[in-house]
ZAMARGU-4260 file (C-alpha; in steps of 0.2 Angstrom, whole numbers, plus 5000, padded with zeros to 4 digits):
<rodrens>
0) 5364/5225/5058 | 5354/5229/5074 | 5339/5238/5064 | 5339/5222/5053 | 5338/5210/5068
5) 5325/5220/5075 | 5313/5218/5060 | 5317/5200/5062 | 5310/5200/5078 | 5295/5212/5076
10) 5279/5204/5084 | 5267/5206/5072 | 5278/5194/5061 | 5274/5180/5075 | 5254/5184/5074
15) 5257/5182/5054 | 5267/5164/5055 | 5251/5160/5070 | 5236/5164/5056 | 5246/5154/5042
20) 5250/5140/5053 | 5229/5140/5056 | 5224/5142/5041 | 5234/5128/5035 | 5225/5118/5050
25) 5210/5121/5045 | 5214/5117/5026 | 5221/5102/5028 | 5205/5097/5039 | 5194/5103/5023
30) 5206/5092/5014 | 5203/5076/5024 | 5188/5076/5034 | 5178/5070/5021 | 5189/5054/5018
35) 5189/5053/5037 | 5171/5051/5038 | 5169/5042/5020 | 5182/5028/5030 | 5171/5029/5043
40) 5155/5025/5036 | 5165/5011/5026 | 5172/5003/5043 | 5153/5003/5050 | 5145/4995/5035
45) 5160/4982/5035 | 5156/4980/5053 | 5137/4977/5047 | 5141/4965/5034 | 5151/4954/5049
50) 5138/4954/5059 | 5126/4949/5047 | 5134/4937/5041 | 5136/4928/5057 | 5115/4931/5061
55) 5114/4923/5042 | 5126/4909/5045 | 5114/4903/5061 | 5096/4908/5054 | 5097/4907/5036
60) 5110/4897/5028 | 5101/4881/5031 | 5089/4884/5018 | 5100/4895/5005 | 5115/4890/5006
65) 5132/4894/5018 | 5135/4910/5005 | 5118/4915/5001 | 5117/4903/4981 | 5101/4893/4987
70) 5098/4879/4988 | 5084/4864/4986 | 5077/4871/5003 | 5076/4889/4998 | 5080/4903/4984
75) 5097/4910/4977 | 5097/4926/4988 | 5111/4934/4976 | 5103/4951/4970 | 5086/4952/4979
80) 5094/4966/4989 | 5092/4975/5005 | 5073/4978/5002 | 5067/4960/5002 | 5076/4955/5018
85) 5066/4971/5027 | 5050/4965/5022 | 5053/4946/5022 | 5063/4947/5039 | 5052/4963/5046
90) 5036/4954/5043 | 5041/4939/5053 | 5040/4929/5037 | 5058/4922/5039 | 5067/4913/5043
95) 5053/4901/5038 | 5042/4890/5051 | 5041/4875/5039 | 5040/4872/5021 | 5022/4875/5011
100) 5015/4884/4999 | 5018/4900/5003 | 5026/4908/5019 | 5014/4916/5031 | 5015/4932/5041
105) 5022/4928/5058 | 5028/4936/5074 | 5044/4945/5070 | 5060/4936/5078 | 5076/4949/5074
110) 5074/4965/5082 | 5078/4980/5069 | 5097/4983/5070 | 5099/4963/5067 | 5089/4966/5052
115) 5100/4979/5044 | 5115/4971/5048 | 5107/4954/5039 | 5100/4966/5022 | 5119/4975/5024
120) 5128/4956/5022 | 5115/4950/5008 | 5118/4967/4999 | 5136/4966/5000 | 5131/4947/4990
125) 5125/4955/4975 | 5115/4971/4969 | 5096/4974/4972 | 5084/4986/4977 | 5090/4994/4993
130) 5076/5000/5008 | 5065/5014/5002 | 5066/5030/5011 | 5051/5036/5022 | 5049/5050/5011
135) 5047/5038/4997 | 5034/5029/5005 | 5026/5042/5014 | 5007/5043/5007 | 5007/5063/5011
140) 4999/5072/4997 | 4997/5058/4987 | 4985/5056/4972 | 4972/5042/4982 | 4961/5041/4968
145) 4976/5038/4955 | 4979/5028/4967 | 4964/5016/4966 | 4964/5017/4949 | 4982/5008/4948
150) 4975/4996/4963 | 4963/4990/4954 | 4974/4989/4938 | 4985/4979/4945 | 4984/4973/4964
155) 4963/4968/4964 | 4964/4955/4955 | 4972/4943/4969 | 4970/4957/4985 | 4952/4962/4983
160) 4947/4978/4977 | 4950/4985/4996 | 4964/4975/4999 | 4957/4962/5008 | 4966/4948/5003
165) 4961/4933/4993 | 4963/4915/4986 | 4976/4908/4974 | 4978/4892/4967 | 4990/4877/4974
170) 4986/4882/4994 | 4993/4899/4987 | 4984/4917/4995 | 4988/4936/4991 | 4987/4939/5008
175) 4975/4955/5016 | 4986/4972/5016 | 4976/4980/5032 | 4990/4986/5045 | 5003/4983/5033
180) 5017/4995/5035 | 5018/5009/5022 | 5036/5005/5022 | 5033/4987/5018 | 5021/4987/5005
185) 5032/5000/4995 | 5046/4985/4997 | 5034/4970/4991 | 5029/4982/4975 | 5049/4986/4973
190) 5054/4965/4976 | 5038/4956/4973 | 5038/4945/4987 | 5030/4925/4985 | 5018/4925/4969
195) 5016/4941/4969 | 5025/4952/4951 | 5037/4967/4956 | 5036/4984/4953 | 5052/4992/4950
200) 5052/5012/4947 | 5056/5008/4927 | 5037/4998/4928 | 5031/5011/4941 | 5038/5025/4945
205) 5037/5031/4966 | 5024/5042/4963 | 5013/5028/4959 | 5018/5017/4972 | 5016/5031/4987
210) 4997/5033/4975 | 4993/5016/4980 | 4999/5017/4997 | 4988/5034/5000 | 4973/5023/4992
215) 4974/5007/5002 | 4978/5019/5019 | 4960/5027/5016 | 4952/5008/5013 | 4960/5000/5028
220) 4967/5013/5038 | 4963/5015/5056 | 4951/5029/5055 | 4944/5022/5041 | 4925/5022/5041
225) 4911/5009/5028 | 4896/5022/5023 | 4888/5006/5019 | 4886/4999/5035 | 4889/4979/5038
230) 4905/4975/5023 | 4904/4956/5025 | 4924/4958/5026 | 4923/4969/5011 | 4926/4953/4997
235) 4913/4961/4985 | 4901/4949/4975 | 4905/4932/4983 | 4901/4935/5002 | 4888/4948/4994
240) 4879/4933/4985 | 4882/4921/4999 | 4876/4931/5011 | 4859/4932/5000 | 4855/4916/4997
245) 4858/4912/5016 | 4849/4924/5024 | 4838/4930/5012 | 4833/4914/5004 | 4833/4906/5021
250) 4821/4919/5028 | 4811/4916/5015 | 4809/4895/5017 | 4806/4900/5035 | 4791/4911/5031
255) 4785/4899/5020 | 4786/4885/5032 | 4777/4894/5045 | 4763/4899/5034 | 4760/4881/5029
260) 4760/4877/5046 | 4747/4889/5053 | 4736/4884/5037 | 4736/4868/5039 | 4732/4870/5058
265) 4717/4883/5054 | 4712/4871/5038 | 4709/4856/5056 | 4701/4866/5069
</rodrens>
């Protein structure tokens, strides 16, 4: 009996029950961590959605509606998704200044976190494209003169064919695209914001869209340069032809003018 209760009490039994006792620890932790943080992310978008709401309810609901269905005053935001807030909020656009034809670019009122937590609570209303990645709109290593091509494919006829902006009908305009965000030009292509069409990746895949952003950062980029001197704001033909028949024709009438005047004063003395 005595060399049996000494094998009981051996020590190295006590550094065995130790290691099982932690490797149980840290398998239960593998086991539940994940949920852990998967409940944690849950509880910070639920927090997100709150708190967008309550910046919805005092900015937005005016116009569309105490949950987001529209209204005479403004659009059904159900399933435009997070992407259009970001650009339509991000770009000062809304919440609108008046009603008009269309809503202009403005000096943005929420600061970033406010305008997650509003894309999070319109989000949570209904499906829609969700803000792009930066490596989805970065515009490194892109294709630029792909990208020009699908510019002028499908983006020159209302911006310019350096995207410049131009007239519509109605009081309507496709408004100028220099210093536009990378990030918010890939979210008007994904949503297609005021007249504009949209772009989803199943019309045009990313690597178009990052294409078009490379092009229209080497047109209107900061450290962009016109080999051509003088680009009368870039608007092609019309200024072009305006600018001609100003000037040139102008010049002209003047000249004329001047040599009729000196003939007719040689022709009296």
């Amino acid at each position: 009996m005595k060399k049996l209760s000494a094998r009981r009490r051996h020590p190295l039994a006590a550094v065995v029950v130790l290691l099982l006792a932690l490797a149980a620890t840290g398998g239960l932790y593998a086991a539940f961590a994940p949920a852990d943080k998967a409940q944690a992310d849950e509880t910070a978008q639920s927090l997100a959605i709150d708190e967008g709401k309550k910046l919805y309810a005092v900015g937005c609901s005016s116009c569309h509606g105490t949950g987001g269905q529209g209204s005479s005053d403004g659009p059904s935001l159900v399933g435009v998704g997070a992407a259009a807030v970001d650009f339509q909020v991000g770009t000062g656009r809304m919440p609108l200044q008046q009603q008009g034809a269309q809503a202009p670019k403005k000096k943005v009122i929420y600061n970033q976190a406010q305008i997650d937590q509003l894309a999070a609570y319109i989000s949570s209303l209904g499906a829609g494209p969700s803000v792009p990645t930066e490596k989805q709109y970065s515009p490194d290593g892109a294709d630029i003169a792909k990208g020009g091509e699908l510019f002028r494919t499908n983006c020159a006829q209302c911006h310019n064919f350096t995207g410049e902006g131009g007239a519509l009908t109605h009081g309507k305009f496709a408004p100028s695209l220099e210093g536009v965000s990378p990030k918010h030009i890939y979210e008007a292509m994904q949503t297609g914001p005021q007249n504009m069409p949209s772009f989803p990746d199943t019309t045009m895949p990313e690597k178009e869209k990052k294409e078009i952003i490379a092009y229209l950062d080497a047109v209107n980029g900061e450290k962009t340069q016109s080999p051509g001197g003088l680009k009368l704001g870039g608007l092609g033909p019309v200024s072009e032809g305006l600018f001609g028949w100003i000037f040139g024709l102008g010049s002209l009438i003047a000249v004329a003018v001047w040599v009729a005047a000196r003939t007719a004063k040689a022709k009296k003395s």
